[in-house]
N, C-alpha and C positions, 0 to 999 in steps of 0.2 A: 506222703504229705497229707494230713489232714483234711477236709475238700472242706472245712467251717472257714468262713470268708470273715475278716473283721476291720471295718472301714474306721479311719481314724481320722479324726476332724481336729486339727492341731497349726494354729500359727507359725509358732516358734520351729521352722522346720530342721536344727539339731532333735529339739525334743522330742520332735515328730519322728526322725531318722531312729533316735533312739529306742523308742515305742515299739518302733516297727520291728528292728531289730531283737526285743525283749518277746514280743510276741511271735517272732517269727518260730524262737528259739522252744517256745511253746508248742509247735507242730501247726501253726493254724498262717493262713493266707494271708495278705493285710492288702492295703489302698489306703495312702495318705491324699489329703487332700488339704489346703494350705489355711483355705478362706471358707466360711461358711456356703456362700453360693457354688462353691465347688463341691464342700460334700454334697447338699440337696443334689446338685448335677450328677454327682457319682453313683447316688446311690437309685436316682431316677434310670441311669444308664444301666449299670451291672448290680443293683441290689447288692445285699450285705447279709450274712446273718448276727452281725452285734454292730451297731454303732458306738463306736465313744469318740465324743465329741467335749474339746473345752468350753468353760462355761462361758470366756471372755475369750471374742474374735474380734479380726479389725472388722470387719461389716456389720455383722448380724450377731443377736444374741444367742448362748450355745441353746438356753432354751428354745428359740425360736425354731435356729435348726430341727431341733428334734422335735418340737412340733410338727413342723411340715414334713419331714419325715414320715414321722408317724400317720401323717395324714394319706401321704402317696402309698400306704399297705394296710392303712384301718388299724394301728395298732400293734401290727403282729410282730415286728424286730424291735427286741430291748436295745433301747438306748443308756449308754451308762456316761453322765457328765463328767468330767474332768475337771477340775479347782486348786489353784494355789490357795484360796483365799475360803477356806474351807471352815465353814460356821455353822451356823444351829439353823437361822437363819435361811441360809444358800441353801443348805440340804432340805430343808422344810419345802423351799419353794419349787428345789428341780422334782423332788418325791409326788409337789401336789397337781405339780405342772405333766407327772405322769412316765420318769425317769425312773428307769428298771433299778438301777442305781447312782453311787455318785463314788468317786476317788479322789484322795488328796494329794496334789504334787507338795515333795517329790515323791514319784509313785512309788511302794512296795512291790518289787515284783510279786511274793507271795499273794498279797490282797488281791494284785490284779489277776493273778491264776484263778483263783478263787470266785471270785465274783463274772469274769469270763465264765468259768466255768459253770455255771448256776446261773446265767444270762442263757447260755446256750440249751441247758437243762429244760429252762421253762421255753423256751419255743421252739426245743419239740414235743415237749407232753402238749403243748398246746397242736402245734399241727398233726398228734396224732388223736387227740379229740373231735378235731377237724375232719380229720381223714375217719374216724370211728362214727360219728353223728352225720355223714354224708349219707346214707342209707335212709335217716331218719327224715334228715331236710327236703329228698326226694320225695317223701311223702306229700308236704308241705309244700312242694312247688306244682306252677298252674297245669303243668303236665297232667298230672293227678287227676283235674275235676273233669266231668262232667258238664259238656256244653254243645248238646246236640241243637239246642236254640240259636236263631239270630243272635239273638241277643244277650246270651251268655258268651257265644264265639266272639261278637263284641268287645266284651267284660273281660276274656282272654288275652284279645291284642292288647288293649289297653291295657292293664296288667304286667305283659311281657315287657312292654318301650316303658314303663315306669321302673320295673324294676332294673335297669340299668343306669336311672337317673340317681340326684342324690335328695331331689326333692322332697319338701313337706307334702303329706301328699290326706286331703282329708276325704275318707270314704262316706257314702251316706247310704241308706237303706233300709227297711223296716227290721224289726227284729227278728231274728232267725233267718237271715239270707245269707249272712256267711261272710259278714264285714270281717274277723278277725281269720278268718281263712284266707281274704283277699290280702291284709297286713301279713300275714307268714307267709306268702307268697311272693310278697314283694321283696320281703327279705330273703328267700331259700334262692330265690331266681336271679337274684342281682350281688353285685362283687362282697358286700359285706355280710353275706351269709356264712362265713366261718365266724364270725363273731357274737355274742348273745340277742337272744330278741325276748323282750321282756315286756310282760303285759302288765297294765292296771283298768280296773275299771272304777271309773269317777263318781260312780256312784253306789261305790259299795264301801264307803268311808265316809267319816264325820268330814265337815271342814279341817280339825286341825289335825286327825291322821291323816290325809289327803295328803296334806302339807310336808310332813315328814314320809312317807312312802314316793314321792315324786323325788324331794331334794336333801331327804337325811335330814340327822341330826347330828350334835355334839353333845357328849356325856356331859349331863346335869340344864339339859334343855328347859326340860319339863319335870315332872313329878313322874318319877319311873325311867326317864332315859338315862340309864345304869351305866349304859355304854354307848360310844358312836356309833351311830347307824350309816350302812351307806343305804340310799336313796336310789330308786329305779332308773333316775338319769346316771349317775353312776354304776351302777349293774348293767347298764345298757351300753357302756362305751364301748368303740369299734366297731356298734351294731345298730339295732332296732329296738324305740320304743316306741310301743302301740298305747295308744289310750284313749279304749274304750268308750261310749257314753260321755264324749266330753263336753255334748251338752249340759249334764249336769255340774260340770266345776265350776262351786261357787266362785264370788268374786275375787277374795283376796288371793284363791289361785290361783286366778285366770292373769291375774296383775303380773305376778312372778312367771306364768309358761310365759307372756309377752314379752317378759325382760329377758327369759332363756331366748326364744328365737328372732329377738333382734341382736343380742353377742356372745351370745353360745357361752355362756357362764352361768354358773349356779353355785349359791350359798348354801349350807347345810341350816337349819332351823337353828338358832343358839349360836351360829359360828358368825365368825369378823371377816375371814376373807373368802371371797370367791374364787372359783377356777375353772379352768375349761371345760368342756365336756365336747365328744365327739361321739355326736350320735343322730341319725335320720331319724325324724318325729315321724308316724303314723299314726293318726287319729280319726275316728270314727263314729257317727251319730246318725240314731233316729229320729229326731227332732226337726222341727223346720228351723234353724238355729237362725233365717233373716226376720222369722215372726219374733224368735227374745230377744234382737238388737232391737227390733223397734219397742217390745214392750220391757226394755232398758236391763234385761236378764242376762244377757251377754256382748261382751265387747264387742263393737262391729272392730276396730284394729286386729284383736286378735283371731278373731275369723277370718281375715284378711292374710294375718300368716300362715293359719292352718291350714288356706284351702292354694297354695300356691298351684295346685292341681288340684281338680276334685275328681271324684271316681263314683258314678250311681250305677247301685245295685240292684236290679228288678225284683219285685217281687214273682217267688214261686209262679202265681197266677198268671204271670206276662210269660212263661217260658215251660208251658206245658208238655215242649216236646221232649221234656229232663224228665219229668215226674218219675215215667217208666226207669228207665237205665238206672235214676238215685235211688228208686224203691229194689230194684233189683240189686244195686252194692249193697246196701242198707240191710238187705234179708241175708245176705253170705254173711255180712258181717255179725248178724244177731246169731246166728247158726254158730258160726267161732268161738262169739263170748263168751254162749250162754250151753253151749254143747248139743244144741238142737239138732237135727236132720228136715230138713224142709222135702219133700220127693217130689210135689208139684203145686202149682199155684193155680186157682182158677182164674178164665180170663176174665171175668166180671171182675174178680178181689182188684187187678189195675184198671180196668176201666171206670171201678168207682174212684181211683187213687187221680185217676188223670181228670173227673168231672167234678173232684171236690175242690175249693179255692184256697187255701189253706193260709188262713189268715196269721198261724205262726210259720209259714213257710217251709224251709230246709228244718230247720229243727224240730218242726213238728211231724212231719212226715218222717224224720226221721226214728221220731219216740213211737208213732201210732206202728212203725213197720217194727218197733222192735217190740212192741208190747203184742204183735199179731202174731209175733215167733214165740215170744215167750208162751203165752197161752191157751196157742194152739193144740188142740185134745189130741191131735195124731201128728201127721207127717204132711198135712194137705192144706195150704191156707185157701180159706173159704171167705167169700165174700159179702154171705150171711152175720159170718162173725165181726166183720171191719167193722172198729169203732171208729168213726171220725166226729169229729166236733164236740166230745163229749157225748154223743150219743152210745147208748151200751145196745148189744143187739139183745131178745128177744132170750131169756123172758124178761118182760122188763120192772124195774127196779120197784121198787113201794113206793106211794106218792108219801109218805110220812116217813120220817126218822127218829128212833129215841136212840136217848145217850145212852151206850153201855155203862153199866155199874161200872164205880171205880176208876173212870176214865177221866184223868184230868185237864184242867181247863189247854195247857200247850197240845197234848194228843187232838184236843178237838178244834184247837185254831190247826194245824197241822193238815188234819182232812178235810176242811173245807180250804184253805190256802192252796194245797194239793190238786184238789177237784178243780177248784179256779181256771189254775194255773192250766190244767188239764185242755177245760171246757175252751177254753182261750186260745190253745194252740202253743202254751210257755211265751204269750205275749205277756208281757209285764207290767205296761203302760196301761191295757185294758182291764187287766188285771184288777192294778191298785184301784183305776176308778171303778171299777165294778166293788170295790172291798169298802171302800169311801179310805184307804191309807195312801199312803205316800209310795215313788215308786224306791225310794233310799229304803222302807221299812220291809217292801217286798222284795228288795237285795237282801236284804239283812237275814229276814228270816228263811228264806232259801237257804243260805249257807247253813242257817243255827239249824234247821231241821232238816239239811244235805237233801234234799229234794233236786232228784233229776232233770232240773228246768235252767 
């Protein structure tokens, strides 16, 4: 006997006898169940690998069922609807509603072989992506860090009892402490970790691609959308979406996250109808986000959603008893990347690491340990040579600079943007006002000149 289990959600219980019967005759398991409240009950009890379920029951609608279905597994069992009344329509809305498929009574056996068969196909490529990227998600879970501080150990519990919630949950922290490590962690550690987790950062987009990168588009939206876009809340369903920097989302986005997490619906930019989405929001910011309520820059309502939990993250400086053990992964790591051999470190090179305060944090300590691997003339980092703070060791540099010949104007925004960025620790915010730009133009050109910060 086949061990594929296939639950059938059917009124009419001839049609149902007979279903059962059709499919059985197909080598696979079945479980009828009369009434909608009894599939959701079957399927909460002995699980399923295929639901079909019709689309009209006497209690509940069939989408609803599978809705909630879907909801007790994140996704992972295709549901396929059942229809007498089989339209363009119906099929539109169980597809948008998030239905593997749909069938028309009276059923084909053939179709139904078929479409079973290719329900079942895709959930287990899916759970063996699942089961292939568990190695990967280990990574990414709090096991992984680094928390020889109070205070990181802290940041650990916490972390752990969240990621088993379903909560909004918003992180806050200076830049480079390791907010979006804390969101991949909440997703690897917690039940919706086989499912995608998808990042955006809010501030590396205009207003109106903002717009479309969170909730899509529909072909002929705008000038250039060729085709439909799915949108990050959709690439995120069954999982996680992080969103970065969400102190910087303008207003008219900030309008639309507040309508997604009051009912979990979202419109594609250009489209008419909305549809569900199922996905835990993580978001994240360095900003004091109750100084832009008051100076009217951000919703205090949707602040109010975001922070159903809040989560703060020390900076580096509060937690010096990490410095060591992060500098010490941080140098195996550079040795991997970069094919180096490190033979010994002197004990000055961390005692300067542990008395420096490091105003970009994790990720700057992280850049200074990797550019001390890179550049090291032998096999011995010397603590003569540590650069910290932009400072360069001995001999030291020319108080004057000219422009190389031939060198054009982006080469030279490039290395002083660079140096900044450098001087700063990859802090952003210090950055742009030290540049007198904006911090959306120091995303920007980051990316346009791939600069490691």
């Amino acid at each position: 006997m086949n061990p594929h289990r296939i639950l059938i959600v059917e009124d009419d219980v001839d049609n149902g006898r007979s279903l059962q019967e059709a499919i059985g005759d197909l080598g696979y398991e079945t479980e009828l169940a009369t009434t909608g409240a009894g599939g959701i009950e079957a399927f909460r009890a002995r699980g399923a690998d295929v639901v079909l379920t019709d689309l009209v029951l006497p209690d509940v609608d069939g989408i609803d069922v599978m809705q909630r279905i879907r909801a007790l597994d994140a996704g992972r069992t295709p549901v396929i609807l059942m229809t007498a009344y089989a339209s363009v329509d119906s099929s539109v809305r169980a597809m948008k509603a998030g239905a593997y498929d749909y069938l028309q009574k009276p059923l084909d056996v053939d179709d139904l072989q078929a479409k079973l068969g290719r329900a079942l196909e895709a959930a287990r490529l899916r759970k063996q992506v699942e089961q292939l990227s568990a190695e990967v998600r280990t990574g990414w879970s709090v096991k992984s860090w680094v928390a020889e501080s109070p205070a990181m150990r802290e940041v650990v519990r916490q972390t752990l009892a969240l990621a088993q919630a379903n909560a909004t949950v918003l992180v806050r922290g200076e830049s480079g402490t390791g907010k979006e490590l804390v969101a991949r962690a909440l997703h690897a550690d917690g039940p919706r970790a086989g499912g995608p987790f998808v990042a955006v950062n809010c501030a590396a987009f205009a207003e109106s691609l903002l717009e479309s990168e969170l909730f899509g588009h529909e072909k002929g939206a705008f000038t250039g959308a060729v085709a439909r876009h799915a949108g990050a809340f959709e690439r995120a369903r069954g999982g996680t979406l992080f969103l970065d920097e969400i102190g910087d989302a303008p207003p008219a986005v900030q309008v639309k996250l507040l309508r997604v997490l009051e009912d979990r619906r979202i419109m594609r930019v250009g489209g008419q109808d909305s549809f569900q989405v199922d996905v835990r929001l993580v978001s994240a910011t360095n900003r004091d986000l109750e100084a832009r309520v008051a100076a009217g820059a951000f919703r205090q309502d949707l602040l109010y959603r975001l922070q159903v939990v809040g989560l703060a993250l020390p900076p580096l400086r509060e937690r010096r008893a990490d410095v060591r053990p992060l500098a010490e992964r941080f140098v195996a790591q550079a040795q991997a990347d970069h094919g180096k051999r490190i033979r010994a470190v002197e004990p000055e090179w961390y005692a300067r690491l542990e008395a420096y305060d490091w105003p970009g944090n994790v990720r700057e300590l992280r850049n200074v340990v990797e550019a001390a691997v890179v550049t090291a003339p032998g096999d011995v980092l010397e603590a003569a040579r540590l650069r910290l703070g932009g400072a360069v060791p001995p001999p030291a540099a020319p108080a004057t600079w000219s422009v190389p010949e031939n060198m054009t104007l982006d080469e030279i925004e490039k290395i002083i943007l660079e140096e900044a960025l450098r001087r700063n620790g990859g802090n952003r915010s210090l950055t742009a006002d030290q540049l007198g730009i904006s911090r959306r133009t120091i995303q920007r050109k980051i990316q346009d000149y791939g600069l490691p910060f």
